[in-house]
N, C-alpha and C positions, 0 to 999 in steps of 0.2 A: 334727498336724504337716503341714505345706504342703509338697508336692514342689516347687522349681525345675528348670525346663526350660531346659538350653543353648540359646542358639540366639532365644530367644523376649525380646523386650525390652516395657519397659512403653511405654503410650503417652506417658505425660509426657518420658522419655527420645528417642522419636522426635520430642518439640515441641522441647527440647533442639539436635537435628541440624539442622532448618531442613527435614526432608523433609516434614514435614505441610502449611507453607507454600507450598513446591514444587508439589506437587502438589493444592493447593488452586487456585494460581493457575493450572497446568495444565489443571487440569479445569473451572474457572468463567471465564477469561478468556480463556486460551489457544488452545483446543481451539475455543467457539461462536466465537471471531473466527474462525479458520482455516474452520469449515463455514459462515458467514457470507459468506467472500472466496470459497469456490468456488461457494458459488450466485449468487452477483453475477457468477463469471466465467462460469457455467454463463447464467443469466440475458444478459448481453451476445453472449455465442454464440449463442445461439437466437433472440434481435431482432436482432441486424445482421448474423450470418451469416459475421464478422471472427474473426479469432482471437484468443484470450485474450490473448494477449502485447498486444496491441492497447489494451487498455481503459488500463490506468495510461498511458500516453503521453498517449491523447486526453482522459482526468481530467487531468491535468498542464497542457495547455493548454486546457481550461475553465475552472478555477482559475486559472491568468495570465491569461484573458483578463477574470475576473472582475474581476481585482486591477487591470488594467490599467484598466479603466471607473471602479474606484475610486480609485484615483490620481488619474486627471481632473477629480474630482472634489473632493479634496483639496488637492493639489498644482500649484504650476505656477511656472514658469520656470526654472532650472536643477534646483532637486531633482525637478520631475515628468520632464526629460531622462534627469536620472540613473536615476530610477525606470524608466523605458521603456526605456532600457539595462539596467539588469540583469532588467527579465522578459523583453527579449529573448534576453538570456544564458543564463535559465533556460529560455526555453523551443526554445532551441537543438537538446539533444537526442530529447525529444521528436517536434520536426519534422521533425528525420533520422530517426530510427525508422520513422513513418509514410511519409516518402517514400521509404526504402526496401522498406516492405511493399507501396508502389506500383508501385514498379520489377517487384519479385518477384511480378506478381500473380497467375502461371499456377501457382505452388506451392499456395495456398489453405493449408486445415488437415487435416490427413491423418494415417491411422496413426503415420506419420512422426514429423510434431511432436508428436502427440502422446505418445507414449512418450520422447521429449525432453524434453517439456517434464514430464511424469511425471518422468522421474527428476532432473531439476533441482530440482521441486518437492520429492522423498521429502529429499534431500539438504539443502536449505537448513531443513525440517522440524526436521528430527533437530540440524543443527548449529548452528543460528541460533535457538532459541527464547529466547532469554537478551536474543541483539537485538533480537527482536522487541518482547521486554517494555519492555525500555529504549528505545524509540524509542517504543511505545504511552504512557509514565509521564512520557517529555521531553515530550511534543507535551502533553499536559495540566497539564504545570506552565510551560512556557515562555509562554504567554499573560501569567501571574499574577508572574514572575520578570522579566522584561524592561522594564524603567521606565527612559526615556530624561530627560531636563531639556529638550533641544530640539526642539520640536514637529515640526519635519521630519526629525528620525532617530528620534524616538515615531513618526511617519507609518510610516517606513522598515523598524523594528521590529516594530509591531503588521503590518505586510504579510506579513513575514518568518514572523514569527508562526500568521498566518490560513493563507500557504502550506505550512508545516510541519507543522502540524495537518492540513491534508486531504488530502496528499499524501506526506508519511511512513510512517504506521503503515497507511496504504492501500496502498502500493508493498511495506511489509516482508510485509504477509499477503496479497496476489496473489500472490509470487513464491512462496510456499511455501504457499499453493493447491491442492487438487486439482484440475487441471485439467477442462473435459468435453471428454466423449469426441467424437470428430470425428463421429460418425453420430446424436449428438442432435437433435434436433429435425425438424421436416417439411422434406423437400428440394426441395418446391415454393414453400415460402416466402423471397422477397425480402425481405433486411434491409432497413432505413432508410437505414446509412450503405456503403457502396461505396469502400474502398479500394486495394482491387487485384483 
């Protein structure tokens, strides 16, 4: 005779719930993207000396600036206008971010920001993992889902496309990032890039 224990479920009953799933993708996709995004932010603090908030802006306008060369290269007479119009549009914010970390340049990255930027990150962690995933699973099918008829809005799409993919699910797991800590790296060493 087999005793039952309250309380105690089979595993096939947890495949049932959808938490195996959960936390499959938790722990295999979720979790190395998230330690992946704060050694890239950790990694960009230690070469340029900028603070973390910093990196997705200037990815942001490396990628339009990419897009924008490729346009030129595509495109031209009214839809490549159009085109140069909207990566301006996109890359709007962006460039105010940056210029205002220019303005602000005597703040640097300090205890301060960083237990800011800490508990911004603990926060979008915990309440955003859901987003995260759906923005990592759109950007990988939206290449293969977007099929246009007219070769200038296929241009326009596949742009749209390219921008999406390397700047979405990059932007979702920066922001919920461990940030590093402001006293990493040597303090005698000169970044590359210098914005405030």
């Amino acid at each position: 005779m087999m005793t039952k224990f309250r309380g105690v479920r089979s595993p096939l009953h947890a495949i049932g719930d959808g938490r195996i799933g959960m936390d499959w993708i938790n722990r295999y996709i979720d979790q190395p993207l998230l330690h992946g995004a704060a050694g890239l932010l950790r990694s960009w603090h230690l070469r340029t000396r900028q603070p973390p908030e910093l990196l997705e802006p200037t990815w942001n306008l490396v990628v339009l600036a990419f897009l924008l060369l490729a346009s030129g290269q595509v495109l031209a007479g009214k839809p490549f206008a159009l085109g140069v119009a909207a990566l301006i549009m996109l890359a709007l914010p962006s460039a105010r971010k940056l210029l205002s970390a220019v303005k602000a340049n005597g703040g640097g990255y300090g205890a301060r920001q960083y237990k800011s930027l800490r508990a911004r990150a603990i926060a979008k962690r915990e309440a955003e993992w859901s987003v995260r995933i759906i923005v990592l699973f759109s950007s990988g099918c939206l290449p293969f889902i977007a099929r246009i008829d007219d070769p200038a809005g296929a241009c326009f799409m596949l742009g749209a496309s390219i921008w999406f993919v390397l700047t979405g699910p990059l932007k979702a797991y920066l922001d919920a990032a461990e940030p590093p800590e402001p006293n990493e790296g040597d303090r005698m060493f000169n970044g590359a890039f210098h914005f405030g």
